[in-house]
DSSP file (Angstrom, degrees, kcal/mol; ACC not computed):
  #  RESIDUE AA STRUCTURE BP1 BP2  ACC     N-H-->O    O-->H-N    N-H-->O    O-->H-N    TCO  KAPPA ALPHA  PHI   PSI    X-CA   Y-CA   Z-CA
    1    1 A X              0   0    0      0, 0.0   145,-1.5     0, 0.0     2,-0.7   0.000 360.0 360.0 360.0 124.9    0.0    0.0    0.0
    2    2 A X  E     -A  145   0A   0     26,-0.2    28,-2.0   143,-0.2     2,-0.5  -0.821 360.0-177.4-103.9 125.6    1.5    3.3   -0.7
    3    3 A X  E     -A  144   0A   0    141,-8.9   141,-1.1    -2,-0.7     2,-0.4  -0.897  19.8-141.4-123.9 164.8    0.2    6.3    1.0
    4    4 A X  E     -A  143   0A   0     27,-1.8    29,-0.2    -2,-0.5   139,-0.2  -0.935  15.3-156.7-120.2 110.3    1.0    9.9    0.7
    5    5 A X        +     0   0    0    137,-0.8   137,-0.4    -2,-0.4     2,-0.3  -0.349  17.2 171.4 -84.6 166.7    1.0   11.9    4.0
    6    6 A X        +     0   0    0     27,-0.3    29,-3.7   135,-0.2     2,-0.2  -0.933   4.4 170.9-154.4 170.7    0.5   16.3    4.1
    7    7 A X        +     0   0    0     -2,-0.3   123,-0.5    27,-0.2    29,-0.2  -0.823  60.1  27.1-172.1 153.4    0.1   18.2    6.4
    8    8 A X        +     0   0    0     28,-2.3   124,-0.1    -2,-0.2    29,-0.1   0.606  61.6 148.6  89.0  12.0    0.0   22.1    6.6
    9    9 A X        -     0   0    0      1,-0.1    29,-0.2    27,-0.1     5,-0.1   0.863  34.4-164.6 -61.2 -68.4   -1.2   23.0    2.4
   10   10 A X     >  -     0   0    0     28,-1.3     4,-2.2     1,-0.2     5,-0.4   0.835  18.1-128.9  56.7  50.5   -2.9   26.1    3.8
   11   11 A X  T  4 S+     0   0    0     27,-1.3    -1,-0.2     1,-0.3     5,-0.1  -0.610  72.5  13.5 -68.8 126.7   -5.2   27.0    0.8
   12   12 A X  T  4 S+     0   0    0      3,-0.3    -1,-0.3    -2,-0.3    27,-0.1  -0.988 122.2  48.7-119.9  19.3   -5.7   29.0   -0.6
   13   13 A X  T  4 S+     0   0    0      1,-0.2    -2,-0.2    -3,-0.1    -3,-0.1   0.992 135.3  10.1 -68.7 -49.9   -2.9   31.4    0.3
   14   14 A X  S  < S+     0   0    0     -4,-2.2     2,-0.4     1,-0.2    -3,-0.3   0.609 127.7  53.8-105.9   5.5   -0.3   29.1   -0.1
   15   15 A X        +     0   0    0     -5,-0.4    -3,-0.3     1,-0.1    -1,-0.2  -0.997  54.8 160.2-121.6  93.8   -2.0   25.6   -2.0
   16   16 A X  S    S-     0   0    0      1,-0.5     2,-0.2    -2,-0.4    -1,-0.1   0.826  74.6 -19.1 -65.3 -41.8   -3.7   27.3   -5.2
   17   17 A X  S    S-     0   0    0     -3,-0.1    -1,-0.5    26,-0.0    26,-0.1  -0.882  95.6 -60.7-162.4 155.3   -3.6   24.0   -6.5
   18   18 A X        -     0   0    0     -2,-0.2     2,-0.2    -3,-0.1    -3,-0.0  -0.332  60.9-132.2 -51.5 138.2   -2.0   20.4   -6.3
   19   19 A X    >>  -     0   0    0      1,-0.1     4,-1.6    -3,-0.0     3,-0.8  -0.646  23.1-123.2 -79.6 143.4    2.1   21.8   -7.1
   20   20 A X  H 3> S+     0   0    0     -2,-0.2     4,-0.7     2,-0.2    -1,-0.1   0.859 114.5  64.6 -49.2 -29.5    2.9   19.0  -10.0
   21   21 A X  H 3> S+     0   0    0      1,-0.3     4,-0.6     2,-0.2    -1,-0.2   0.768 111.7  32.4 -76.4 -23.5    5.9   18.1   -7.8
   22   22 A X  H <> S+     0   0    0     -3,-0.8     4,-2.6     2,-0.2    -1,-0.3   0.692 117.3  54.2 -93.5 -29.0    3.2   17.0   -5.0
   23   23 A X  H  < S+     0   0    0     -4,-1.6     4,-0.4     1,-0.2    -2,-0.2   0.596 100.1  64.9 -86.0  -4.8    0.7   15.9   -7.7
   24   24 A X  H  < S+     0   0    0     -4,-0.7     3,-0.4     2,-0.2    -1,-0.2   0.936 107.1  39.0 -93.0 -75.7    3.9   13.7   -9.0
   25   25 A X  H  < S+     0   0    0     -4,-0.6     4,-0.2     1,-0.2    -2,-0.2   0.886 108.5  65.5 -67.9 -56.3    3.9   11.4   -5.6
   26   26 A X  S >< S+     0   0    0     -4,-2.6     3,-1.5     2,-0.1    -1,-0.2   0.842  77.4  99.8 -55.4 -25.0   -0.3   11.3   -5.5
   27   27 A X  T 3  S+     0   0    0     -4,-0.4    24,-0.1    -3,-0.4    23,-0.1  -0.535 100.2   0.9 -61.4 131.5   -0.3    9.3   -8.8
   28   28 A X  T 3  S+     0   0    0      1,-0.3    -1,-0.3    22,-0.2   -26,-0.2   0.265  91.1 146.4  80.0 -12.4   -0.9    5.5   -7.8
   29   29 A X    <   -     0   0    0     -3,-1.5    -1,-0.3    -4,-0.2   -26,-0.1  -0.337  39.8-156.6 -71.8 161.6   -1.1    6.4   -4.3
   30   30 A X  S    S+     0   0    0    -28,-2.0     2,-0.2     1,-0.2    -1,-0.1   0.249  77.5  20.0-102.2  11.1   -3.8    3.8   -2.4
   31   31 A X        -     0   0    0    -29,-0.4   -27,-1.8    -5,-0.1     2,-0.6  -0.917  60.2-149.1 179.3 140.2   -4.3    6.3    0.2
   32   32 A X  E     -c   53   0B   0     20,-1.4    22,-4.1    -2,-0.2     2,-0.4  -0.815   8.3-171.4-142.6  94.8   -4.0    9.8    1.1
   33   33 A X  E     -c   54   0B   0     -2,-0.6     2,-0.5   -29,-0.2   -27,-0.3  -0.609  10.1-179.1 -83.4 146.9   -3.3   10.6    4.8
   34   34 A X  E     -c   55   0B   0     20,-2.4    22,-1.7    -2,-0.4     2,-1.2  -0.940  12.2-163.3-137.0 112.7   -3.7   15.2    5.4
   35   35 A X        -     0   0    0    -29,-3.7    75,-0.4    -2,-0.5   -27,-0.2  -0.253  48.6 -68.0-112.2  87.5   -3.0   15.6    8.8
   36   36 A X  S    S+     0   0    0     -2,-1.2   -28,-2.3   -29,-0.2    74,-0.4   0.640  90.7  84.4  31.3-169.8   -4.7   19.3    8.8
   37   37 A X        +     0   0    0     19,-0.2   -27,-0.2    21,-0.2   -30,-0.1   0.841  40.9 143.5   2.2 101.6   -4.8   22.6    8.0
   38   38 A X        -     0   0    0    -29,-0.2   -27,-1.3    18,-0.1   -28,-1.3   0.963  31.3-173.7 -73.4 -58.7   -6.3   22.2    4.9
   39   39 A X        +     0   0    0    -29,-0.2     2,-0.1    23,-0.1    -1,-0.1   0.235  68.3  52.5  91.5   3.6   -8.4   25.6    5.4
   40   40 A X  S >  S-     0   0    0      1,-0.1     3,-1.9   -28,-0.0     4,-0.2  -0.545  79.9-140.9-168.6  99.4  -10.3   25.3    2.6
   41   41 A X  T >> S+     0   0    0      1,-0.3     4,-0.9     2,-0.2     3,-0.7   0.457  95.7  72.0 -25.5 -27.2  -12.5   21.9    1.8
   42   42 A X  H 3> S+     0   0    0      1,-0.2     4,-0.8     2,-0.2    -1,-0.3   0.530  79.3  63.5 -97.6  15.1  -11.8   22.1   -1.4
   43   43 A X  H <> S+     0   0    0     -3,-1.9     4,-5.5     2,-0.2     5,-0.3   0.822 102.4  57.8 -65.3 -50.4   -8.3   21.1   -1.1
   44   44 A X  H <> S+     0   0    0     -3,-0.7     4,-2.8     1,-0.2    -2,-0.2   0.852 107.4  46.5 -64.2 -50.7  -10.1   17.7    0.3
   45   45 A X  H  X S+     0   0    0     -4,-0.9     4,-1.4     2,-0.2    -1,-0.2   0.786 110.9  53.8 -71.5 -28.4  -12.1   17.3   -3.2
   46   46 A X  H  X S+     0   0    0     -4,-0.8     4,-0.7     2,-0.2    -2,-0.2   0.967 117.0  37.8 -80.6 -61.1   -8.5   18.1   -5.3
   47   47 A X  H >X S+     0   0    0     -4,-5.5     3,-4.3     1,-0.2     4,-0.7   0.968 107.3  64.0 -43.3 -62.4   -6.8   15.2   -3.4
   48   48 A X  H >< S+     0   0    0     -4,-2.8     3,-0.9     1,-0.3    -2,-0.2   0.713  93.0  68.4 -22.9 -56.4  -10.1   12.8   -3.4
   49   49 A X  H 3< S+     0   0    0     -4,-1.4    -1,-0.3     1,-0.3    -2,-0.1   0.676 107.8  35.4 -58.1 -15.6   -9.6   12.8   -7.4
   50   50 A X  H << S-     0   0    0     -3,-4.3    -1,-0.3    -4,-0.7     2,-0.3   0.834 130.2 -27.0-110.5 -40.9   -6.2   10.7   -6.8
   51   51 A X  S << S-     0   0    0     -3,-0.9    -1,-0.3    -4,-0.7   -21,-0.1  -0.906  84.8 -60.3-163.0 165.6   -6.9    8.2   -3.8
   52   52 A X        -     0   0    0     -2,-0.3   -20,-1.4   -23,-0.1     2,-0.4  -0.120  53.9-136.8 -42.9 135.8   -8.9    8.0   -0.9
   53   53 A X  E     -c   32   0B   0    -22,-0.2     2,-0.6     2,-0.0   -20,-0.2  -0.789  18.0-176.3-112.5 127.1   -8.4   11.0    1.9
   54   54 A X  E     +c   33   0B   0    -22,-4.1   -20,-2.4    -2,-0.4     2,-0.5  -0.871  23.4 177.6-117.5 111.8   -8.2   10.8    5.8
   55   55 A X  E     -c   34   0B   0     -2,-0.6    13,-0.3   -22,-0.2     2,-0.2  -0.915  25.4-161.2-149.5 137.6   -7.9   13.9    7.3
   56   56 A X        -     0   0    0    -22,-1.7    13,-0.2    -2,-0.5   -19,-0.2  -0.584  27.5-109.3 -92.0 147.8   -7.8   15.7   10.4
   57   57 A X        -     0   0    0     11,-0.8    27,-0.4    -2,-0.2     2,-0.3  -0.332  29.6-166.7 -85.6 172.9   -8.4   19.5   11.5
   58   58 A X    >   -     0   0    0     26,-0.1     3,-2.0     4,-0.1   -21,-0.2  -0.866  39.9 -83.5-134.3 156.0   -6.1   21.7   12.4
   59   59 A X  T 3  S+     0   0    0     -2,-0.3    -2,-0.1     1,-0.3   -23,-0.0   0.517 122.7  47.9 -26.1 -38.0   -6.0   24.9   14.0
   60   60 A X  T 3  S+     0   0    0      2,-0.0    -1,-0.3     0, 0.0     2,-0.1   0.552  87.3 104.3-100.9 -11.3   -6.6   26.7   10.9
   61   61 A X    <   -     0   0    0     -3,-2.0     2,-0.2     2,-0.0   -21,-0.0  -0.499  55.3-157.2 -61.5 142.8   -9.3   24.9    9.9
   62   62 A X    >   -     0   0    0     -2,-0.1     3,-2.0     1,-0.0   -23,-0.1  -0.484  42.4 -84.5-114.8-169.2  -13.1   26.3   10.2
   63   63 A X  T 3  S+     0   0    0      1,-0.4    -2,-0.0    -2,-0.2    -1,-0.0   0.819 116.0  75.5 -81.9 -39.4  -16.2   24.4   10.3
   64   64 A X  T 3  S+     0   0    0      1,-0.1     2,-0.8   -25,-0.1    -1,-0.4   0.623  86.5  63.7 -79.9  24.0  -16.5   24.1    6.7
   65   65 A X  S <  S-     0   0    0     -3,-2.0     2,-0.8   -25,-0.1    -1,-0.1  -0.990  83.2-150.8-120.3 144.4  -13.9   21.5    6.5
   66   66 A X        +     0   0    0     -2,-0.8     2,-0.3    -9,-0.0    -3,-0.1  -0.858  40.3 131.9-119.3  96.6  -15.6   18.7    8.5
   67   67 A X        -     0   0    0     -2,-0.8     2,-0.5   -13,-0.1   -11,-0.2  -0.984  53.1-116.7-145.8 143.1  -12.4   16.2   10.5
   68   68 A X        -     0   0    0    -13,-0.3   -11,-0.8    -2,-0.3    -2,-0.0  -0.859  25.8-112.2-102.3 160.0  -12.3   15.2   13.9
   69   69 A X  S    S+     0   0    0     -2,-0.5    15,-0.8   -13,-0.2     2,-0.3   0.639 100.5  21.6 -52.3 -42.2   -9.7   16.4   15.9
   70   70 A X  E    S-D   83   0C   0     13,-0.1    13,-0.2    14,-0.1     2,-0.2  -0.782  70.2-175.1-119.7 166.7   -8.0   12.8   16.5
   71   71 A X  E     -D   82   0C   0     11,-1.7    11,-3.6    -2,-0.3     2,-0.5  -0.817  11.4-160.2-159.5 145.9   -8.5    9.5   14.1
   72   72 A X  E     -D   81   0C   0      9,-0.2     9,-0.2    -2,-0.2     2,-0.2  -0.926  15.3-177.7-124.9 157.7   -7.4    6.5   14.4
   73   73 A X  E     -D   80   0C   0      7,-4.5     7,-1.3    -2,-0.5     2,-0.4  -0.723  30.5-128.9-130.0 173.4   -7.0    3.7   11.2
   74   74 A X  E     -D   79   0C   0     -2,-0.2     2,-0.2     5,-0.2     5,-0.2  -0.926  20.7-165.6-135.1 108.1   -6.1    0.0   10.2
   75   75 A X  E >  S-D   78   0C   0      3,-3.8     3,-0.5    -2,-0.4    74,-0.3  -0.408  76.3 -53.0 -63.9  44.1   -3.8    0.5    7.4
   76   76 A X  T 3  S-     0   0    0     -2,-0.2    73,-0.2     1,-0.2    74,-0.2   0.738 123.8 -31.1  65.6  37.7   -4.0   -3.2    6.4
   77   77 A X  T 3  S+     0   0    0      1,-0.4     2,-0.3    72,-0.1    -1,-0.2  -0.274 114.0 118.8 111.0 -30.5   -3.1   -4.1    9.9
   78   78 A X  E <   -D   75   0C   0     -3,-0.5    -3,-3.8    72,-0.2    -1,-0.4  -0.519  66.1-123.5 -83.4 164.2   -1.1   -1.4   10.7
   79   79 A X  E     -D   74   0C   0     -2,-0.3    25,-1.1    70,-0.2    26,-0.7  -0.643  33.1-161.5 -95.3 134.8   -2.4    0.9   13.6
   80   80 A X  E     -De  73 105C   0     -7,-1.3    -7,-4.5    -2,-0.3     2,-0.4  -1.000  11.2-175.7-122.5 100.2   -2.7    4.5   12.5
   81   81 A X  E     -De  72 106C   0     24,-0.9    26,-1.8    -2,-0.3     2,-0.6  -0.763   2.3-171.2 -90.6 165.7   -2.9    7.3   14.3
   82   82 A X  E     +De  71 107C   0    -11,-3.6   -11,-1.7    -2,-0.4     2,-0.3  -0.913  16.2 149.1-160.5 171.2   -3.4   11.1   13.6
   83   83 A X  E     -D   70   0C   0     24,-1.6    26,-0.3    -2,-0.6     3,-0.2  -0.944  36.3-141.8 169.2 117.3   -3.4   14.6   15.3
   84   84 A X  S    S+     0   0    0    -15,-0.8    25,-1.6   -27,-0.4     2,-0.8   0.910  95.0  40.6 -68.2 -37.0   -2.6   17.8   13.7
   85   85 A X        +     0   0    0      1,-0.2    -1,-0.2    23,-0.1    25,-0.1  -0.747  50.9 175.9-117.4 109.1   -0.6   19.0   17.1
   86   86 A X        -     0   0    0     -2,-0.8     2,-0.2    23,-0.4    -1,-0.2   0.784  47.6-120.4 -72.0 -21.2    1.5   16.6   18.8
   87   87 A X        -     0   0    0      8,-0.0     2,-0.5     2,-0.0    -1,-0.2  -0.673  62.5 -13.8 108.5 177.9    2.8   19.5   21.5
   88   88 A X        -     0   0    0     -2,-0.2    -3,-0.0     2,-0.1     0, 0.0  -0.381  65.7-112.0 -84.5 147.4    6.1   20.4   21.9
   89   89 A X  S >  S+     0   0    0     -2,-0.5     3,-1.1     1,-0.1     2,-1.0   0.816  94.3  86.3 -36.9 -35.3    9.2   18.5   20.6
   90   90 A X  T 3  S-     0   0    0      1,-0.2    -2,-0.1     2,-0.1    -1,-0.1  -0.419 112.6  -5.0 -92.0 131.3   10.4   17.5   24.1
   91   91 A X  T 3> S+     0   0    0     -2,-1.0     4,-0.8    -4,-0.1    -1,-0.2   0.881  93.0 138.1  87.3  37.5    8.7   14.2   25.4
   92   92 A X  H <>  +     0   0    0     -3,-1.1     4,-1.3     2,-0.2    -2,-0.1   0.837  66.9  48.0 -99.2 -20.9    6.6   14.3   22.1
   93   93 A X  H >> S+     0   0    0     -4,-0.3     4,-2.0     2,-0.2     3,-1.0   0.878 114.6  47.3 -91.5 -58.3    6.9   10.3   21.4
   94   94 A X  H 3> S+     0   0    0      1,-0.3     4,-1.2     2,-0.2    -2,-0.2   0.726 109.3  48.9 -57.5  -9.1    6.1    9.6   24.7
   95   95 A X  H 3X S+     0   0    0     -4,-0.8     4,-2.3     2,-0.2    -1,-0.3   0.717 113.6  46.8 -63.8 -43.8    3.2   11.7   25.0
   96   96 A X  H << S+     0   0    0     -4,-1.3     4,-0.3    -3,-1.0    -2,-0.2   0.417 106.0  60.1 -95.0   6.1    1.9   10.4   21.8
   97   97 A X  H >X S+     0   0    0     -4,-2.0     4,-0.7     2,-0.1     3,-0.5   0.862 115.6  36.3 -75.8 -46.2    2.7    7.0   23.3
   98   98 A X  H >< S+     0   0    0     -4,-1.2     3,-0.6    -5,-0.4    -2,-0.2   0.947 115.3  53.9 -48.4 -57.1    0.2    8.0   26.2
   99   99 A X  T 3< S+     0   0    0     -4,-2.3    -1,-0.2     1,-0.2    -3,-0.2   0.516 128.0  15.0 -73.0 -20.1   -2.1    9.8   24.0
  100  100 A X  T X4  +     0   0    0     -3,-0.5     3,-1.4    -4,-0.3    -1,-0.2   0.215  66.1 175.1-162.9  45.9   -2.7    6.7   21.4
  101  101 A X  T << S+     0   0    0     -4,-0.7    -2,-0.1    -3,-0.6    -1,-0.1   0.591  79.0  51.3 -52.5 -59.9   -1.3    3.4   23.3
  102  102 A X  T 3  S+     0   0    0    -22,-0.0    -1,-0.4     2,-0.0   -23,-0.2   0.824  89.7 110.2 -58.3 -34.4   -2.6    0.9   20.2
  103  103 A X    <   +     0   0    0     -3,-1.4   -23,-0.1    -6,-0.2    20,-0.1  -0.257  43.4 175.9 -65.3 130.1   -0.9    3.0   17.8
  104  104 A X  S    S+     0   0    0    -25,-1.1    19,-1.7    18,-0.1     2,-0.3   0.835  85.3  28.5 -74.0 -22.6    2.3    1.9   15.7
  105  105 A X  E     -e   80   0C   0    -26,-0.7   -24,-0.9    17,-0.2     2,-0.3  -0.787  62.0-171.9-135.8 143.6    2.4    5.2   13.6
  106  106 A X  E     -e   81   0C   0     -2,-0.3    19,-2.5   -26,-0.2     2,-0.5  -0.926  17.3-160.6-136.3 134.3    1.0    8.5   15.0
  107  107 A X  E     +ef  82 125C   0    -26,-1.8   -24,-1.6    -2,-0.3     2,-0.2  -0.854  22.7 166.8-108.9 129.7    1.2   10.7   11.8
  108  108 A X        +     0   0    0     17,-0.8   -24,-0.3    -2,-0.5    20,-0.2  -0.899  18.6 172.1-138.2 165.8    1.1   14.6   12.8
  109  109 A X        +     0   0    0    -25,-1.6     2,-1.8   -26,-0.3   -23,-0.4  -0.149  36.7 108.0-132.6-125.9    1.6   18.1   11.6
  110  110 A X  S    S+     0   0    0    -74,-0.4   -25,-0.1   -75,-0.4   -26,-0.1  -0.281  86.5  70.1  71.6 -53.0    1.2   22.2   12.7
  111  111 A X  S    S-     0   0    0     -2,-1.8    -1,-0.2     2,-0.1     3,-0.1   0.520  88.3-147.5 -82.0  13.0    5.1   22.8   13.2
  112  112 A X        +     0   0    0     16,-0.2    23,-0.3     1,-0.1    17,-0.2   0.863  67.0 116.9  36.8  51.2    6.1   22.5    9.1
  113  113 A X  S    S-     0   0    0     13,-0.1    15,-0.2    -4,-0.1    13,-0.2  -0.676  72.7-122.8-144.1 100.0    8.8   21.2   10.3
  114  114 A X        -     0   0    0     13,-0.2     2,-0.3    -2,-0.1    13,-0.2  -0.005  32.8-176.4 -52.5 141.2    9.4   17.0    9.1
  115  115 A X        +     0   0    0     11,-2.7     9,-0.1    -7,-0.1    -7,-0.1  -0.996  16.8 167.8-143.6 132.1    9.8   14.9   11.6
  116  116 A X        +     0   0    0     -2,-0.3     2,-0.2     9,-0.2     9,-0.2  -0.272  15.8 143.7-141.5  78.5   10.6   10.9   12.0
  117  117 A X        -     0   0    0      2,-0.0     7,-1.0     1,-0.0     2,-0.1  -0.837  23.1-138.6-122.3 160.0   11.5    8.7   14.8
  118  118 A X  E     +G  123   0D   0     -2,-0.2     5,-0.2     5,-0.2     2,-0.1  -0.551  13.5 169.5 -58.5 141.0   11.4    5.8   16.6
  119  119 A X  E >  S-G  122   0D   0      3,-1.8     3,-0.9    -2,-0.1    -2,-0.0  -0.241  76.2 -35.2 157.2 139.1   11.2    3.7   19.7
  120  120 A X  T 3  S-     0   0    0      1,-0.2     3,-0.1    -2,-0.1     0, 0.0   0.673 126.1 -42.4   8.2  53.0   10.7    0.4   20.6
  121  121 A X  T 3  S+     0   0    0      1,-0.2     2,-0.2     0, 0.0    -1,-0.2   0.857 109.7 114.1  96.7   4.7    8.2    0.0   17.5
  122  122 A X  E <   -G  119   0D   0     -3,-0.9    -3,-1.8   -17,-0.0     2,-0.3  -0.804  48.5-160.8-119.8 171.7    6.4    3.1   17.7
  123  123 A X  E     -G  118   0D   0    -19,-1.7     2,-0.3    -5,-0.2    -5,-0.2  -0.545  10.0-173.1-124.7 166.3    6.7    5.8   15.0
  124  124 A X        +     0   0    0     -7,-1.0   -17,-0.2    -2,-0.3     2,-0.1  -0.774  26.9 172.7-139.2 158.5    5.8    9.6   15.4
  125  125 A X  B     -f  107   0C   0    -19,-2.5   -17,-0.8    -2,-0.3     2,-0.4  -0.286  25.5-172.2 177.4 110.3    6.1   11.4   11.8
  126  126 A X        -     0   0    0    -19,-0.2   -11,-2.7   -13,-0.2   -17,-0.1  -0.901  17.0-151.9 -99.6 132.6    5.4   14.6   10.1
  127  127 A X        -     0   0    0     -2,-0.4    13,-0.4     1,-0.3   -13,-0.2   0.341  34.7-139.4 -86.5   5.0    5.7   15.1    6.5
  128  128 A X        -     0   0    0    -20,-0.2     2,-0.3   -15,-0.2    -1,-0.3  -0.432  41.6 -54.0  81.1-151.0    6.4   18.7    7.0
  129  129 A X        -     0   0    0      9,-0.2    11,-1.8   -17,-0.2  -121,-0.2  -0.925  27.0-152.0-126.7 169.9    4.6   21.0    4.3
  130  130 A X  S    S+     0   0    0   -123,-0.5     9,-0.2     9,-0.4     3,-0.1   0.380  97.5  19.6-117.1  -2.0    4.6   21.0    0.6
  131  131 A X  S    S+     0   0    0      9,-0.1     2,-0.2     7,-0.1  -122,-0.1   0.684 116.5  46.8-138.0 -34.7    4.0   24.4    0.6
  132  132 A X        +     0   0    0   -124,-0.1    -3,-0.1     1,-0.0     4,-0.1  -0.780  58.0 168.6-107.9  79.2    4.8   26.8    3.6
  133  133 A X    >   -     0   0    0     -2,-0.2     3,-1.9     1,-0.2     2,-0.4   0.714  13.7-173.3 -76.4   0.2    8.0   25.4    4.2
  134  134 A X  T 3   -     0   0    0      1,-0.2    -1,-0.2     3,-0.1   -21,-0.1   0.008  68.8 -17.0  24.5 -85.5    9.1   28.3    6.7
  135  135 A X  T 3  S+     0   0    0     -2,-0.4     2,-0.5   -23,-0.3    -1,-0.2   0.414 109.8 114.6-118.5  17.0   12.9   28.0    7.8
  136  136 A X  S <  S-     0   0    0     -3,-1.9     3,-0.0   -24,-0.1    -3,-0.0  -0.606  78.9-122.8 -84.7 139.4   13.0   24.6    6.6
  137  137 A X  S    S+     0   0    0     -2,-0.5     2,-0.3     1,-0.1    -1,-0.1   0.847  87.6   7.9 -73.0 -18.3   15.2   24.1    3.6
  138  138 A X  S    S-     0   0    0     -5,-0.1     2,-0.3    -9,-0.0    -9,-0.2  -0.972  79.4-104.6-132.0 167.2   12.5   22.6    1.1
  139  139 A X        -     0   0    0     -2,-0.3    20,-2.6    -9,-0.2    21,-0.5  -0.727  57.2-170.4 -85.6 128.1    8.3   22.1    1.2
  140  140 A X  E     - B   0 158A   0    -11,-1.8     2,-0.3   -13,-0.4    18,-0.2  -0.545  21.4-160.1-120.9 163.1    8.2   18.0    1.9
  141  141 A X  E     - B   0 157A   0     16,-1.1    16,-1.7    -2,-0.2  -135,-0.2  -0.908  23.1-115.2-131.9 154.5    5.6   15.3    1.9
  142  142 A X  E     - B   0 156A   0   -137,-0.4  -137,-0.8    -2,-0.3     2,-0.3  -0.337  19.8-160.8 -79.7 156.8    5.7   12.0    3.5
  143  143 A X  E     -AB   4 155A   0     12,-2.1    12,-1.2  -139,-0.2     2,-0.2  -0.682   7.1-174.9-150.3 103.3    5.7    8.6    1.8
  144  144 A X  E     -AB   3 154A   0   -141,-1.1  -141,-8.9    -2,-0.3     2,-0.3  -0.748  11.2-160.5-119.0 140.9    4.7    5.1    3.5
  145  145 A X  E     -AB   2 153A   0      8,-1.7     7,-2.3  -143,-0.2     8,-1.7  -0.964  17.7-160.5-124.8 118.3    4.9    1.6    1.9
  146  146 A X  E     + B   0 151A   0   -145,-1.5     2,-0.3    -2,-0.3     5,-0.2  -0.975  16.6 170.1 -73.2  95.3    2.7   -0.8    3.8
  147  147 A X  E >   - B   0 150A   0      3,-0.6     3,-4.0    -2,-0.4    -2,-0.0  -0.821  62.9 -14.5-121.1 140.0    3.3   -4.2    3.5
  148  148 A X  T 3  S-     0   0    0     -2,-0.3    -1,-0.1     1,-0.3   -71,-0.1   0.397 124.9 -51.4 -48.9 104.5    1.5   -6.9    5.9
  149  149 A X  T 3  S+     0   0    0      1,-0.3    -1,-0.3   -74,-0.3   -70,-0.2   0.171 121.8 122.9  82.3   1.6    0.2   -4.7    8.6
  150  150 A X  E <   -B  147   0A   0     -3,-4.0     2,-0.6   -74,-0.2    -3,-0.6  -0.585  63.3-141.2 -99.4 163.2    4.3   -3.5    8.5
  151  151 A X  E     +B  146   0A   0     -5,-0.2    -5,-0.3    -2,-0.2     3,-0.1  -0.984  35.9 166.5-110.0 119.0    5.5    0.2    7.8
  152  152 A X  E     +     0   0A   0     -7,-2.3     2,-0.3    -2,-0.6    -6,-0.1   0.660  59.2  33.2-115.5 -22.6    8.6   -1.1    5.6
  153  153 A X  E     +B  145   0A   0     -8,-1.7    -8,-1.7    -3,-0.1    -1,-0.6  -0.936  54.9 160.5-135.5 152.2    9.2    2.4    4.2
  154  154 A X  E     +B  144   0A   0     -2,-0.3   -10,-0.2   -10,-0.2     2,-0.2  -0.645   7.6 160.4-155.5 116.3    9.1    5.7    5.1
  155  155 A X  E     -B  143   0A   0    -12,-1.2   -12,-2.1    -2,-0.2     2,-0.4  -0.724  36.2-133.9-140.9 163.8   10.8    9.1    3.7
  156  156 A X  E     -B  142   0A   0    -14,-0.2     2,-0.3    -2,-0.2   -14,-0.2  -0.815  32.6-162.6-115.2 133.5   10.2   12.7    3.8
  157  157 A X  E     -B  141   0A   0    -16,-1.7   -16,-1.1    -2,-0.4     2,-0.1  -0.997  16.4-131.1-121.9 140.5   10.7   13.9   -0.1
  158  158 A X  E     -B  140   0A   0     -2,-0.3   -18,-0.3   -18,-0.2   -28,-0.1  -0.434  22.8-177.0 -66.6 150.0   11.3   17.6   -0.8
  159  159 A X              0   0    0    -20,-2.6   -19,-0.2    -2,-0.1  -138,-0.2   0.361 360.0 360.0-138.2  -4.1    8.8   18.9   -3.6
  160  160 A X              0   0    0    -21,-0.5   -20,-0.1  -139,-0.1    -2,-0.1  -0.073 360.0 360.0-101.9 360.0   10.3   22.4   -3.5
């Protein structure tokens, strides 16, 4: 299963439209994780056209895009979570250990800033943003290869 994580498009100031370089990664994906602020629903419809969307709100989101706050999935056995603000960087995998004990993966966003670690088996990751990349040196999205019920891959790719 290949999915493609976002986080952070912020449409429509800075997501006019899918960038090719993001729209590049969404071909063939089986899945499309957004882990919020989209800020404009129609962001939601532009992904849908390329694979299935899961997506959470964020901070900058308003009512008309319609996410709960947490979700949790079975990616084809693996345990999925997601959360736009994990909190601050110190104690942030153990917090999200607390915060979502079944989960292998808790997929997150709000700081732009890509993130991946480990420990003992549990994941955190944000795919940064594809579009407000703020002091980060390029705009990223994530990309996870699922294989049964396993995370086997996982990369931040720059798109800027």
């Amino acid at each position: 299963m290949k999915v493609v994580v976002l986080a952070d498009t912020h449409a429509p100031r800075r997501w006019k439209s899918c960038p090719p370089r993001v729209a590049e990664h969404l071909r063939g994906a089986d899945l499309i994780l957004h882990a919020g602020d989209v800020c404009v629903p129609g962001v939601l419809d532009e992904l849908a056209a390329y694979a299935p969307v899961h997506v959470v709100k964020g901070n900058n989101d308003g009512p008309d895009v319609r996410a709960p706050e947490t979700l949790e999935l079975d990616l084809g056995g693996l345990r999925v979570a997601m959360i736009h603000d994990s909190g601050a960087a110190k104690g942030r995998i153990a917090r999200m250990r607390r915060r979502f004990p079944t989960a292998d993966l808790v997929v997150f966003g709000h700081s732009h800033i890509p993130f991946d670690e480990s420990e003992g088996g549990f994941r955190v990751f944000n795919p940064g943003s594809p579009t407000d990349r703020r002091r980060q040196p390029h705009g990223t999205v994530g990309l996870l290869r699922i294989e049964d019920g396993r995370l086997v891959d996982a990369e931040i790719a720059p798109v800027t």
